[in-house]
N, C-alpha and C positions, 0 to 999 in steps of 0.2 A: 327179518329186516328191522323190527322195531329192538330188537336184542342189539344188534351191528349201531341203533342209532346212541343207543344208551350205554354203547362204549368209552371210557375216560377219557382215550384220545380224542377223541372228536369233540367231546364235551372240553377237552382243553385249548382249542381252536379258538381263536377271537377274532372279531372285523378287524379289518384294516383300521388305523388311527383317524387316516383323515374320513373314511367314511361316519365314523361315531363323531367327529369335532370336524366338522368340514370348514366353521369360520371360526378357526384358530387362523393366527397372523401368518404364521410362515404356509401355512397352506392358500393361503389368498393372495401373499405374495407371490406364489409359486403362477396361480394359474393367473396372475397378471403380468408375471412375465411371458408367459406361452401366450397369451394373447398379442400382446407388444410384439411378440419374436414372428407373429403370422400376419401381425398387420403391416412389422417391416419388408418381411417376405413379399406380400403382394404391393406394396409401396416400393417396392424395388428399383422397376423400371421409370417410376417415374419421379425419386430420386436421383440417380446416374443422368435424367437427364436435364433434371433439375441444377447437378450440382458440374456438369460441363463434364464427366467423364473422371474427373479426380479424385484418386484414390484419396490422398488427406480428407479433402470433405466428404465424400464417403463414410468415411470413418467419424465424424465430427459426431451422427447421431448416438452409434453404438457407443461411442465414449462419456457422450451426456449422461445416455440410461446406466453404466457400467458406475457414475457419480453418485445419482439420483440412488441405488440399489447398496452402496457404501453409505450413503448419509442414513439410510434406514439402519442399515446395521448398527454402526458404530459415529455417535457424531461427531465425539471431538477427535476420534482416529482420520475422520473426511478431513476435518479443519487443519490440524498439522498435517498431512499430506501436503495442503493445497500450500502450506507455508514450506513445507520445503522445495516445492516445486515450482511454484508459481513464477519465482526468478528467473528460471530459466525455458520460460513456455511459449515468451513472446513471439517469438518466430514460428515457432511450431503452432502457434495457434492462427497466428496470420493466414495459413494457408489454409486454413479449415474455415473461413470467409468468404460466405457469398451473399449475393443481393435479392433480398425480399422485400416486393414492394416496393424500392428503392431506397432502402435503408440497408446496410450491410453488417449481418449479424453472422454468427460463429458458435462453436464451443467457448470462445473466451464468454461472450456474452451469458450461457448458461451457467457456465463457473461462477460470476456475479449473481446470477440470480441464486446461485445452490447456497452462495456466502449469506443472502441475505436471508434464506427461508432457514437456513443453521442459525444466525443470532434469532429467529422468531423463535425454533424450537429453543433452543440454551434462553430465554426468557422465561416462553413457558415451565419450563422443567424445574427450572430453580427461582423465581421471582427474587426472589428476597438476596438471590449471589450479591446482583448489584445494588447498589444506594444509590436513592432516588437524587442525591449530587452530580453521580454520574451524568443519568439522564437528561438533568437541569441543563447540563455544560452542552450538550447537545441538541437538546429540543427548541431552542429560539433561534438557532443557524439552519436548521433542517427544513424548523415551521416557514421560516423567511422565503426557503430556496424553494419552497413549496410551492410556496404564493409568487414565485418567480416563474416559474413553470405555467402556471395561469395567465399572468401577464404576458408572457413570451409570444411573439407573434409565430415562434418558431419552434413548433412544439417535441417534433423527434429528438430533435438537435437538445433540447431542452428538458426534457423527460431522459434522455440519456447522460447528461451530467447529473442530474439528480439521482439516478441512480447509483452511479457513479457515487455520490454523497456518500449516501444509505449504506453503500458497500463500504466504505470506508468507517463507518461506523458498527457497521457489523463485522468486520474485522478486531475495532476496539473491544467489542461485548465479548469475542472469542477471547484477546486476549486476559481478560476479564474473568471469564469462565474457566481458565487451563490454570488458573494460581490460585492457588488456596494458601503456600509456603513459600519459606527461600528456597527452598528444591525445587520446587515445582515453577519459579523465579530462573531459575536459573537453567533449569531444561529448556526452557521455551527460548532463551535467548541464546541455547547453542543452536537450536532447532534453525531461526534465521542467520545463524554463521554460519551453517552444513546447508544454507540455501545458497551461498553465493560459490558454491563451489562448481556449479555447472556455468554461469557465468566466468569467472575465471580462467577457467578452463578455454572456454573459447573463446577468450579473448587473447590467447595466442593465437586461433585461427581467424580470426577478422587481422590481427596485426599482419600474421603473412600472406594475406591475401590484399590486403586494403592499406598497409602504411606507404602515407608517400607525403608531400610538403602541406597540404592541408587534411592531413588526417585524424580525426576525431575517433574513440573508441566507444563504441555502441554494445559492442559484443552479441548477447542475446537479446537484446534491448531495441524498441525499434527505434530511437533516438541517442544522441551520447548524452545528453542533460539527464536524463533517466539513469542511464547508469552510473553518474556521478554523484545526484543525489540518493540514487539507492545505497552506494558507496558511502555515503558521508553517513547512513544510518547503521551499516555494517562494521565500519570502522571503530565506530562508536563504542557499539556493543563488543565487538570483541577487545576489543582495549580494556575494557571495564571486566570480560572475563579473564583477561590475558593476569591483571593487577589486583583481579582476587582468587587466585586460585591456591587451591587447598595447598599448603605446608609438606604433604608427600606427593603433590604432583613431583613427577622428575624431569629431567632436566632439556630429556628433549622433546618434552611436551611442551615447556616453558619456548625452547628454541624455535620451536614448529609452528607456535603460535607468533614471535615476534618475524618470523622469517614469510609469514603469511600477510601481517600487519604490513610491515614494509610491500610485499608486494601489491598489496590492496591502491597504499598511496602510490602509485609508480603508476601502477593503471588509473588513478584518478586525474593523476597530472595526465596521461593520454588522452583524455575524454576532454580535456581543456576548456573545462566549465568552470570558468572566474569565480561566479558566485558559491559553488561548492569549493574551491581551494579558500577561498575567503572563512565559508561558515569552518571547515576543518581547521585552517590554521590557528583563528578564535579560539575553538573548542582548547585546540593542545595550549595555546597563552592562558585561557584562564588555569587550566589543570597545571599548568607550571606556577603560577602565582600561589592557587589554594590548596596544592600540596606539594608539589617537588621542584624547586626552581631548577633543576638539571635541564627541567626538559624545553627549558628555553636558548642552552646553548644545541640541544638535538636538531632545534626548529632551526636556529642560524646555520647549523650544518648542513641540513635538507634544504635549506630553502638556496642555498649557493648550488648545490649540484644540481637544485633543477634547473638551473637556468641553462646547464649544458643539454639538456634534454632537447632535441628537436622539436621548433616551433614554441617551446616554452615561452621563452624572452618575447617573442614574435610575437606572441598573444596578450603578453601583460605592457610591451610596447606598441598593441595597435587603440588602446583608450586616449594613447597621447598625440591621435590626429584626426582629422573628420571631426571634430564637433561642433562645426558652422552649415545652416543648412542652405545651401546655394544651388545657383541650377548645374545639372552634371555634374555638382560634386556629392563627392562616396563619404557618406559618414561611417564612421566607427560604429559597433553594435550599441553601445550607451546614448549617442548620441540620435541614432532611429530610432530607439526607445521611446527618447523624450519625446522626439517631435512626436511619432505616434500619441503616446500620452497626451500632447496638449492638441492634437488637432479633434483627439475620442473627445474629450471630456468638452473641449469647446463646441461640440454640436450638441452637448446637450442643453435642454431647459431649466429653468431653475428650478420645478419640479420634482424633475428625472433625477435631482440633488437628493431628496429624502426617501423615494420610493424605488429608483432604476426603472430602466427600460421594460428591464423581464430576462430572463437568461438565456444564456447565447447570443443577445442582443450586440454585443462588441463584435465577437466575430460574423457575423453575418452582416452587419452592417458594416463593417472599416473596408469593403471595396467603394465607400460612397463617400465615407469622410475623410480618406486615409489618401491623400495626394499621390503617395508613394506605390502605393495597393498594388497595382497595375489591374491586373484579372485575379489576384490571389488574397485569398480571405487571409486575416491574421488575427490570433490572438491576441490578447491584451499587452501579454509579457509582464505582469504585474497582478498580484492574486487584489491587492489592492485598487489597482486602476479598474479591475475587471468587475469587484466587488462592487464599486460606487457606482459605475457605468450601469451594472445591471441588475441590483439590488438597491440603492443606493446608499444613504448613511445610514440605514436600519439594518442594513446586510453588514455592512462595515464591522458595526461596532458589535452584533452580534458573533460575529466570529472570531473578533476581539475580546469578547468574552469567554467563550471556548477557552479559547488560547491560556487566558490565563485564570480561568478554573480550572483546568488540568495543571497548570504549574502549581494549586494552593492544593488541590490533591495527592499530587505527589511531595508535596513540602514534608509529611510527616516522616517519611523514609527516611530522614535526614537522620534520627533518633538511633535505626538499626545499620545502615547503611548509606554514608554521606557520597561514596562516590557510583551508588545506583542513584541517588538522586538529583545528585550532580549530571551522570551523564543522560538522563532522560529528561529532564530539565532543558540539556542542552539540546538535546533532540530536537523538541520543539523551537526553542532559541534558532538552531541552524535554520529549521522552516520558515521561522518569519522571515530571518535576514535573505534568505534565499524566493521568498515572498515577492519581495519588492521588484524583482528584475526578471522573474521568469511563469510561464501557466502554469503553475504547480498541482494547481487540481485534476488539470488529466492529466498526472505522471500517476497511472492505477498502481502498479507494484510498487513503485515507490512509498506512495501512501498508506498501502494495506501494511508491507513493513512496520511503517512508521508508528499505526495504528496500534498493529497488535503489541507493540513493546509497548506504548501509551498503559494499556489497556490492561499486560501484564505490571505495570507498575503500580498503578493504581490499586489493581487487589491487592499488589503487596502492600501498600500504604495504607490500605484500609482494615491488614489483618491487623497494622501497629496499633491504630486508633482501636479496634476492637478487643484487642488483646490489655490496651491501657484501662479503655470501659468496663472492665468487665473484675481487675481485680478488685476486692473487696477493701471498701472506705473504712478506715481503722479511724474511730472518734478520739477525738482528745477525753482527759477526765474531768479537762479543767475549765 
């Protein structure tokens, strides 16, 4: 026996790995998934009857953990997933919504939270990626909405836009994080052009299901103002890569891209969002001014055929009636705007001028000051009217500063690249102008878009300035 033990085979025999390193990572990950997988198991039945029998919401949980189990692996492979997909999840996530507690939360809801705990980790990881500029342009809007959330008499409603915020800013730090180069500049901005292609796409299925004389184009979107302003971000970006592409792109890449462009504008004019045909048509005037006056007879061209477009004229002719407000008479959308506007802002105090209400304070309150209201909450329609109502002129200007510290960020790209500075630049330009007249803070994909180009611009702007710091100061002799 003892000869059989001190044989080489046996002596070449070793434990098992995880027995010798039991809290190594991927072994502890392991046995917290079997744990998770047994506690879903007996949480089973009281899931299905939690979530009404529906298969989507069903699936809402294992889809979270399948995010959650990705963001471990790999973080920035999570974060461009969620940017190529996110465009087209709206729907799909809608149904994965149910009610806890009285508040109705989902997979989208986790999705946000996975965005937010990915810019914690991409902080931690790299501190120093970003400049503390960055932060600055952020941190007195955030800190404001903060103390708004406090103030709020309405705290779910209120802690969920704030999140909302935070999400949008951890969006920016991602796109922040994914550029280090123009290549790496330029992947991320195909990345959200290969996002609107599930959009797109069915927005030939809402048209033949849904077109008729007041038809508005939503597609995956649960609104159409969302999908136009997500459009007016989309366009953008691919424009700018359609007008710098490489010298041996061929020709029906060049075609594919302009033949996609056009059809981007054709579904924008479908969504028949004023304010977005407004910021687009801007964008192409100045870009015909500051570099190719052609594309000012392209716009007189476009801008005639649309008006054959069903309901087009119809929409840019219904601001030239309704703007008196009388009893039973119908105003135009500009014109309940206003009065909205002046009836919020006239029930405030003169107080409520420098501090706000607290957040969400407009909508929860305009069934009380809002004549018109009937039984139906309404938002501001105005990121401005909404700001001063419920933050008030310290929320204002704080976010006006945002605004235009990322445009004096992005200014040095001008150095490498005038028409990424140009069109990001105008990025934000469309958001203000698009500001004034609609919620823009809950349009979430719109924003996170919006963000993460912000946020890829940026780093590329600040490889310019570090690339310029860093060459060696040649002294005079004299």
């Amino acid at each position: 026996m003892v000869a059989l033990l001190k044989r080489p085979t046996l002596h070449s025999l070793k434990m098992p790995d995880f027995s010798r390193h039991p809290s190594r990572m991927v072994y502890l990950m392991v046995a917290l998934a079997i744990c998770l997988a047994g506690l879903l198991g007996a949480a089973t039945p009281i899931l299905v009857d939690l979530m009404g029998g529906s298969v989507a919401k069903l699936l809402a949980l294992p889809a979270a953990m399948l995010f959650g189990l990705l963001l471990i692996y790999d973080r920035k492979l999570t974060l461009l997933l969620i940017v190529v997909l996110r465009a087209g999840a709206d729907n799909a996530l809608d149904l994965t919504r149910f009610s806890l507690g009285g508040y109705m939360i989902g997979i989208g809801g986790v999705i946000n939270g996975i965005v937010i705990l990915l810019a914690i980790l991409l902080i931690f990881e790299r501190p120093k990626a970003i400049p503390q500029r960055a932060y600055m342009a952020w941190a007195p809007f955030l800190l404001i909405t903060a103390i708004g959330v406090v103030h709020s008499p309405f705290t779910g409603e209120s802690v969920r836009l704030f999140l909302q915020q935070l999400s949008y800013f951890s969006l920016f730090i991602g796109g922040y994080y994914c550029v280090r180069n123009q290549p790496d500049f330029r992947f991320c901005l195909k990345l959200m052009v290969w996002s609107s292609l599930i959009p797109v796409l069915y927005s030939f299925v809402d048209i033949a299901l849904h077109f008729s004389g007041g038809f508005r184009l939503k597609s995956t979107f649960a609104h159409a103002n969302i999908m136009a302003f997500y459009l007016t971000v989309i366009i953008t970006i691919a424009f700018y890569l359609f007008k710098t592409l490489p010298p041996k792109a061929g020709l029906g890449a060049r075609c594919g891209l302009v033949a996609y462009l056009l059809l981007m504008l054709v579904l924008l004019l479908l969504t028949k969002t004023r304010s977005a045909w407004l910021a687009t048509a801007l964008g192409f005037a100045l870009y015909a001014l500051l570099f190719d006056r052609r594309f000012l007879v392209y716009m007189l061209v476009m801008g005639v055929t649309a008006l054959f477009i069903p309901g087009i004229g119809d929409r840019i002719l219904d601001l030239g009636q309704g703007n008196e407000v009388a009893t039973y008479a119908t105003l135009n959308s500009f014109a309940w705007r206003v009065y909205l506007w002046e009836t919020g802002l006239g029930w405030m105090s003169s107080v409520d001028y420098i501090w706000g209400k607290g957040l969400q304070t407009f909508y929860e309150n305009s069934v009380i000051f809002f004549p018109l209201a009937g039984k139906i909450k309404w938002g501001a329609h105005s990121v401005y009217v909404q700001l001063l109502f419920e933050l008030g002129a310290i929320g204002l200007v704080a976010f006006l500063w945002q605004s235009i510290s990322m445009i004096k960020q992005l200014a040095p790209l001008v150095k490498i690249d005038k028409l990424a500075a140009f069109s990001l630049i105008l990025i934000i330009v469309n958001f203000l102008i698009c500001a004034v007249s609609d919620n823009m803070f809950y349009y979430l994909s719109y924003n996170w878009y919006l963000w993460f180009a912000i946020g890829a611009g940026c780093a590329l702007a600040r490889s310019v300035v570090v690339e310029r710091n860093a060459k060696p100061v040649v002294q005079s002799r004299y």
